[in-house]
N, C-alpha and C positions, 0 to 999 in steps of 0.2 A: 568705741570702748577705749578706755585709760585705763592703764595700768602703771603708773608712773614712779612707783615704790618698790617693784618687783624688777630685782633685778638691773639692768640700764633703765626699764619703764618699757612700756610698747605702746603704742599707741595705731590704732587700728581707726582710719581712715573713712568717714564717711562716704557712702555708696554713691554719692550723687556727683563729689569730687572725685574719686575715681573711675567713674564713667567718661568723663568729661578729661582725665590724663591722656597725653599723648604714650604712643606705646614707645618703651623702651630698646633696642635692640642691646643684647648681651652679647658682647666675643670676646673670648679667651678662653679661661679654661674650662667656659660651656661656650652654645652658643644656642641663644631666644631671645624670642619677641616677648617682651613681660609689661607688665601693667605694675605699678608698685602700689601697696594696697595699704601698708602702718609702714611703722619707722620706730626707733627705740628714743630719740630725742638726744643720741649723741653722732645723727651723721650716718648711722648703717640705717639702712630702705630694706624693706621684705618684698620682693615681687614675686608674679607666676602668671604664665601665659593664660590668657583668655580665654581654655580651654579645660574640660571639664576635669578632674584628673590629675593635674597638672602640679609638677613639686613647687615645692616654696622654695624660693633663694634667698639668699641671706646675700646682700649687697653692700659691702664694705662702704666708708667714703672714699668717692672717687669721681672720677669727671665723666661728665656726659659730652663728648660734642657732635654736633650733627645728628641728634636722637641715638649716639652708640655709646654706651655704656666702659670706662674699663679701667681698671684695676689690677695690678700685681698682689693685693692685700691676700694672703694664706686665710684669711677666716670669709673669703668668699666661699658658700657652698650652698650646697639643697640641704635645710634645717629639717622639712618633713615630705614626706610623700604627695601629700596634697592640703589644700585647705584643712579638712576634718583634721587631719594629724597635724598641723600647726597652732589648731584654736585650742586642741585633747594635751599638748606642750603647755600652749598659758594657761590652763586651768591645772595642770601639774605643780607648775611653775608657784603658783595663788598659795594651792591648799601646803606645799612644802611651805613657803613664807607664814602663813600663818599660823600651822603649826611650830616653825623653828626658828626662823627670822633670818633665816638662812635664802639669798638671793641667785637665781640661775640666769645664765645671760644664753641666750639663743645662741 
């Protein structure tokens, strides 16, 4: 799924390339193993653990080395609770825009 006009864009990552990602490790001011699943097309990654449940993070641009993740950026955080509350946000996101033209950024 694209969503490239709403907001920075999102773009939500086909399932077959994200199976096939190496897992992430987070540390700082959390700390997970995540799988990053879209991206907004200016640099910031959405990930969340492999696990059923599991919050959305909102992943600043920042450097991975050695599969660790890490960032000082303030707009690092959990965007939703889990998947369902992350997709129930872009479709938020949509029906505001196309009612007002007015764009949200996760």
């Amino acid at each position: 799924m694209s969503l490239p006009d709403v907001g920075n864009g999102v773009f939500i990552h086909d399932p077959g390339l994200v199976a096939r990602r190496e897992v992430t490790a987070v540390r700082g001011r959390c700390a997970a193993d995540v799988v990053v699943f879209a991206s907004d097309g200016g640099g910031t990654l959405f990930a969340m653990e492999a696990v059923s449940g599991s919050p959305v993070y909102r992943l600043p641009a920042g450097e991975v080395v050695a599969g660790v993740y890490r960032s000082d950026d303030q707009r690092f955080a959990v965007v939703a609770e889990d998947l369902a509350g992350f997709l129930d946000r872009q479709r938020d996101a949509v029906e505001l825009f196309v009612a007002t033209g007015a764009a949200v950024d996760l």
